[in-house]
C-alpha positions in Angstrom: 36.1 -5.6 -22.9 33.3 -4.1 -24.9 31.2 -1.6 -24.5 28.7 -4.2 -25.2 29.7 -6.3 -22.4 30.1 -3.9 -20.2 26.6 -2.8 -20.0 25.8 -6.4 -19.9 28.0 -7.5 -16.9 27.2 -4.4 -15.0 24.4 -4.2 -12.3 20.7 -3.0 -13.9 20.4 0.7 -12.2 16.3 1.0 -10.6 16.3 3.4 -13.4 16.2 0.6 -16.1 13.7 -1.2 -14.1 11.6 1.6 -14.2 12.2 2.0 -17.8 10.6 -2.0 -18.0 6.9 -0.5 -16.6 7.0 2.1 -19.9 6.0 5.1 -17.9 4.8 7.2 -21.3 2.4 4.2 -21.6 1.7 4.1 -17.9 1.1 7.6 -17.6 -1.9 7.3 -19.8 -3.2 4.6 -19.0 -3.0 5.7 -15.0 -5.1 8.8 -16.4 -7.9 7.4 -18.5 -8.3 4.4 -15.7 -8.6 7.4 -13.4 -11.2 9.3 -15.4 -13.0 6.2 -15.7 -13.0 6.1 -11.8 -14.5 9.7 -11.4 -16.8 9.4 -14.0 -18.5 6.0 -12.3 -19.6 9.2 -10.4 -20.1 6.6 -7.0 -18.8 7.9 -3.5 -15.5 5.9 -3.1 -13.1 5.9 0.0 -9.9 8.3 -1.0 -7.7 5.6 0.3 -9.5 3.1 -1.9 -9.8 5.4 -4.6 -5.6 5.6 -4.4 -5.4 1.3 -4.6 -7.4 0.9 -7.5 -5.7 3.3 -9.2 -2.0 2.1 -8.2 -3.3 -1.5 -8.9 -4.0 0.0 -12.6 -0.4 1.7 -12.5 1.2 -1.6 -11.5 -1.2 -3.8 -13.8 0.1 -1.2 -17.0 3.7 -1.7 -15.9 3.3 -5.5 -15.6 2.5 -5.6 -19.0 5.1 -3.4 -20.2 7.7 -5.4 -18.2 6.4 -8.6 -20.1 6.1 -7.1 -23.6 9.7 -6.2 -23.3 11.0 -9.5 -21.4 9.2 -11.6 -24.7 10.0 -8.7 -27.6 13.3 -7.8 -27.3 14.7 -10.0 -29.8 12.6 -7.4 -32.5 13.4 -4.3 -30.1 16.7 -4.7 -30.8 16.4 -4.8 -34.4 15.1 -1.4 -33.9 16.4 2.1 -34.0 13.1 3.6 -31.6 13.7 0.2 -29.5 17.1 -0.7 -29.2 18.1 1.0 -26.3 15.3 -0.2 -23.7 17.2 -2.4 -21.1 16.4 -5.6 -22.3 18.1 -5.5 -25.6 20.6 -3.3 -24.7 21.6 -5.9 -21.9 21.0 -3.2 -18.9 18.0 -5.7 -18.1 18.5 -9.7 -17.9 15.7 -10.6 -19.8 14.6 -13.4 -17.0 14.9 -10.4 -14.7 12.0 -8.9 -16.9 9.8 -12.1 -16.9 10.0 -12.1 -13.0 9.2 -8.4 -12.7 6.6 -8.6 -15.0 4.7 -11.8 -13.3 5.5 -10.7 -9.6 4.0 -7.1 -10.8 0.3 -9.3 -12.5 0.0 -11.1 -9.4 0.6 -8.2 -6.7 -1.7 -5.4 -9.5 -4.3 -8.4 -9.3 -4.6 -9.2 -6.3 -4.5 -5.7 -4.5 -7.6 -4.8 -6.6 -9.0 -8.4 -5.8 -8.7 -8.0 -1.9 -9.1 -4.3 -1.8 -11.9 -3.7 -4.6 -13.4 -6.7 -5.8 -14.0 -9.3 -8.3 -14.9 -7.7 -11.6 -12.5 -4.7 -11.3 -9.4 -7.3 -10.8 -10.7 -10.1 -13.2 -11.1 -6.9 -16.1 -7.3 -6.0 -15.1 -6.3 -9.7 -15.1 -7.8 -9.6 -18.6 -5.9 -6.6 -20.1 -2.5 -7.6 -18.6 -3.0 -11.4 -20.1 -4.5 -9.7 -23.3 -1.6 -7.7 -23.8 1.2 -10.3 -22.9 -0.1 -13.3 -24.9 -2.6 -12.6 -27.4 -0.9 -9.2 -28.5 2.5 -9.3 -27.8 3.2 -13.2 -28.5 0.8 -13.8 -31.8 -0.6 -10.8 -32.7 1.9 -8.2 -32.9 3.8 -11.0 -35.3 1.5 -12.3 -37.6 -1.2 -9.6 -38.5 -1.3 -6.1 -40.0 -4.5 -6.1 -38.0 -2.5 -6.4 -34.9 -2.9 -2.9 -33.4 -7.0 -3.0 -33.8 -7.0 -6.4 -32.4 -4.7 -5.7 -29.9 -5.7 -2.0 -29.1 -8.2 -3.8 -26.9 -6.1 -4.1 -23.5 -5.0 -0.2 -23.7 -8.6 0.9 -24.0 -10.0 -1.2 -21.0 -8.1 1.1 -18.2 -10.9 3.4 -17.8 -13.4 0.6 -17.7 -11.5 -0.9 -15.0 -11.3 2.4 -13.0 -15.7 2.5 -13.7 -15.8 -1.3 -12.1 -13.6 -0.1 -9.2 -15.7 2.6 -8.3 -19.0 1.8 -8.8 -18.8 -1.8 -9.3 -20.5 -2.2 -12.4 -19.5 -1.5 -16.3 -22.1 0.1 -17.8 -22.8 1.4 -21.1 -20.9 5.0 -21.0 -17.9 3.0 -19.5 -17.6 0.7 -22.5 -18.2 4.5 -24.7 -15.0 5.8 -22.9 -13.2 1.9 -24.2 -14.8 2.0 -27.4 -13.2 6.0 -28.1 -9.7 5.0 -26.9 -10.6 1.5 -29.2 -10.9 3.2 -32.3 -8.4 5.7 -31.8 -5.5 3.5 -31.6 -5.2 2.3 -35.0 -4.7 5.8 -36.3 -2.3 6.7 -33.8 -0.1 3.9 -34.2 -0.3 3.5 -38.2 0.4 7.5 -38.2 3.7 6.8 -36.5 4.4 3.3 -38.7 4.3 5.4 -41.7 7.7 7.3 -40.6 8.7 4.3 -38.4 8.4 1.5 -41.3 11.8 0.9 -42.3 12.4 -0.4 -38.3 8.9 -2.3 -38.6 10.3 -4.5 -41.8 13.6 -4.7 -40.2 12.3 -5.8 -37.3 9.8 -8.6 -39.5 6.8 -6.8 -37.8 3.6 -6.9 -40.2 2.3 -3.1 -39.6 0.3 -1.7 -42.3 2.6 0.4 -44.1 5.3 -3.1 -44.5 2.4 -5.4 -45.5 -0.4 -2.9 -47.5 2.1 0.1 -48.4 1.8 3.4 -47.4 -0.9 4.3 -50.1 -3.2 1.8 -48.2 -2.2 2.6 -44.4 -2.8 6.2 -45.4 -6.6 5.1 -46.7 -6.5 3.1 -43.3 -5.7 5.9 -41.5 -8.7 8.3 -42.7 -11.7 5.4 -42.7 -10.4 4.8 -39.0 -10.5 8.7 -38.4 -13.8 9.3 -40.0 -15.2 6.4 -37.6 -13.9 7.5 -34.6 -14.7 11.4 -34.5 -18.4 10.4 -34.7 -18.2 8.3 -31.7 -16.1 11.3 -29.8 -19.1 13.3 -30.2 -21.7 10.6 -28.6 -20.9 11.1 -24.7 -22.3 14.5 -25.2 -25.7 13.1 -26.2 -25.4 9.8 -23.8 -25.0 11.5 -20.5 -20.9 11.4 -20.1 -19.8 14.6 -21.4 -21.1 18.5 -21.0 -20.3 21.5 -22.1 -16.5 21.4 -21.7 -16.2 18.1 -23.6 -18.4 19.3 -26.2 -15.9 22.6 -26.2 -13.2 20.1 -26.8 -14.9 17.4 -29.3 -16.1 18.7 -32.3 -13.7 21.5 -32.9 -10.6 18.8 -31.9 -12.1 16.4 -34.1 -12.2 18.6 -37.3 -9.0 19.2 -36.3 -8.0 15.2 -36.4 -10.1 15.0 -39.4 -8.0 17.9 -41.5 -4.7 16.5 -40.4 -5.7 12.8 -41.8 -6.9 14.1 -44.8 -3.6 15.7 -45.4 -1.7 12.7 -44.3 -3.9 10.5 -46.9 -3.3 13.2 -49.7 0.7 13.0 -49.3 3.3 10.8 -49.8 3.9 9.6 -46.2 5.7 6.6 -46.0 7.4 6.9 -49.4 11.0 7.8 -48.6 10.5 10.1 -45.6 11.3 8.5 -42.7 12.1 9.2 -38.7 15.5 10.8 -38.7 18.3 10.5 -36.0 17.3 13.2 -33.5 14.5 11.6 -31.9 10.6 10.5 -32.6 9.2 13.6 -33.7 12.2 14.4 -36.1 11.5 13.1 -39.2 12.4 13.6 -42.8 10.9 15.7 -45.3 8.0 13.6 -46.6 6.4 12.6 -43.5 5.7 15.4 -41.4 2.2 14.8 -41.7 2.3 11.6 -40.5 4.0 12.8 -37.4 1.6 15.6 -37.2 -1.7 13.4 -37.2 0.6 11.0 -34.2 1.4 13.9 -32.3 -2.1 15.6 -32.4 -4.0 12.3 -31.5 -2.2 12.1 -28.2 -3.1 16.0 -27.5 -7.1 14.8 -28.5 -7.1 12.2 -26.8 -5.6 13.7 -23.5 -8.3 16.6 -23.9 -10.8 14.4 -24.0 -10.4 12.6 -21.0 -9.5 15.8 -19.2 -12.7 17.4 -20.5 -14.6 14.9 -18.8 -12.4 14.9 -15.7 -12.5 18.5 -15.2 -16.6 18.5 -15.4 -16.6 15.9 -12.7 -14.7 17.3 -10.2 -17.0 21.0 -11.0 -19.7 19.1 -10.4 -20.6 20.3 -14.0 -24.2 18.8 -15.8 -23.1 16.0 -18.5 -25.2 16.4 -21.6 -26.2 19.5 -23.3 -29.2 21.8 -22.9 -31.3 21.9 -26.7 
């Protein structure tokens, strides 16, 4: 018998299920639904606090469970992808589907019984966004997939705002629109090293369909959009002193490291190398630079905000 068959006959370990919710993803999208929750800035019961929060675990994992369940015919095309447990048969993949639907239905209606209305129909929204829109026509058709699509990872903190406070005002859509227009130079960074998998695979990211010249233009128009917009919760009432500590010198930051990545030759021959995600070729270190710095922004970010919460810290800055 195969090795193959092996890990296809044997039982799934609760360890591969686990790996079905994508904890990386999970992880951040359990933190910036959570700083979306403190920053509603509403008195909320602790126990309460704690559902909405799992509910936005479970919801995250729900969708990860389906994306895997309906994309691992591509994921196992994949060298970054091949060894999650559906393609690598750890994971039946009707095992995934059930996980995945059992988890929507429990994340939804927790928050529905528990919180309310809006905060569980905007979850209900994200998971469905995610597992039909993106994953089942989007991620396979368009090059525009990831700015489309980077809609259902930037709604967690607005769903942690509705939870608290009931309402989705204008700074919780701010928090949305940051992590919105983030996404698409944080993914396209990593397609640029990651591109050979992406055509292997038949998945239209930028780099297959435009080229890397083009994806690397991409790359710096999205940056030089988004760093603006980092600065505006300083001047809106959301961020203080901390955050502004952490925006402007971190976005020059992002802004240096895509201007490098446009003036290279990312995507040209270098590519991600055997030893893992961040180990790539000569050629494309900058790419992997700009990726890897954009989650450290991003995380500061949020944590900048969190941080002057909990103080009790002014938001906006004294002229």
């Amino acid at each position: 018998m195969t090795e193959a068959a092996v890990r296809t006959t044997a039982p799934a370990r609760w360890q591969d299920y686990v790996q079905l919710l994508k904890p990386r993803v999970m992880s951040l999208v359990v933190f910036t639904g959570l700083t979306g929750l403190v920053c509603a800035g509403e008195p909320m019961h602790p126990l309460l606090a704690a559902v909405a929060v799992l509910c936005i675990a479970v919801g995250a994992g729900a969708s990860g469970a389906l994306n895997m369940w309906y994309d691992a015919d591509i994921d196992a095309r994949m060298k970054r992808t091949r060894a999650r447990p559906v393609p690598s048969g750890k994971v039946q993949g009707a095992d995934a589907l059930a996980m995945g639907i059992t988890l929507s239905l429990l994340s939804c209606m927790t928050m529905f019984i528990a919180i309310g209305w809006l905060a569980a129909s905007l979850l209900a929204f994200t998971i469905f966004f995610y597992a039909v829109p993106y994953t089942m026509w989007l991620k396979r058709t368009t090059p525009q997939n990831i700015v489309i699509g980077g809609l259902a990872g930037a709604l967690p903190p607005v769903i942690g705002w509705a939870a608290a406070a009931h309402a989705v005002p204008l700074n919780a859509w701010l928090l949305c629109l940051i992590i919105f227009m983030w996404t698409p130079p944080h993914f396209w960074a990593l397609s640029l090293y990651t591109s050979a998998d992406y055509g292997k695979a038949g998945i239209p990211m930028g780099p297959v369909v435009w080229g890397a010249k083009k994806t690397r233009l991409q790359i710096l128009i999205y940056s030089l959009l988004l760093i603006p917009v980092c600065q505006v919760p300083v001047f809106s009432g959301l961020g203080g002193v901390i955050y502004a500590a952490v925006a402007a010198p971190g976005g020059l930051m992002f802004l240096l490291l895509a201007w490098r990545l446009f003036k290279s030759q990312a995507g040209e021959g270098g590519a991600v190398g055997e030893t893992g995600l961040y180990e790539v070729k000569a050629g494309s270190t900058d790419a992997r630079n700009l990726f890897a710095f954009s989650i450290l922004y991003l995380f500061a970010l949020f944590a900048a905000l969190l941080v002057e919460r909990l103080l009790n810290m002014p938001a906006g800055l004294s002229l």
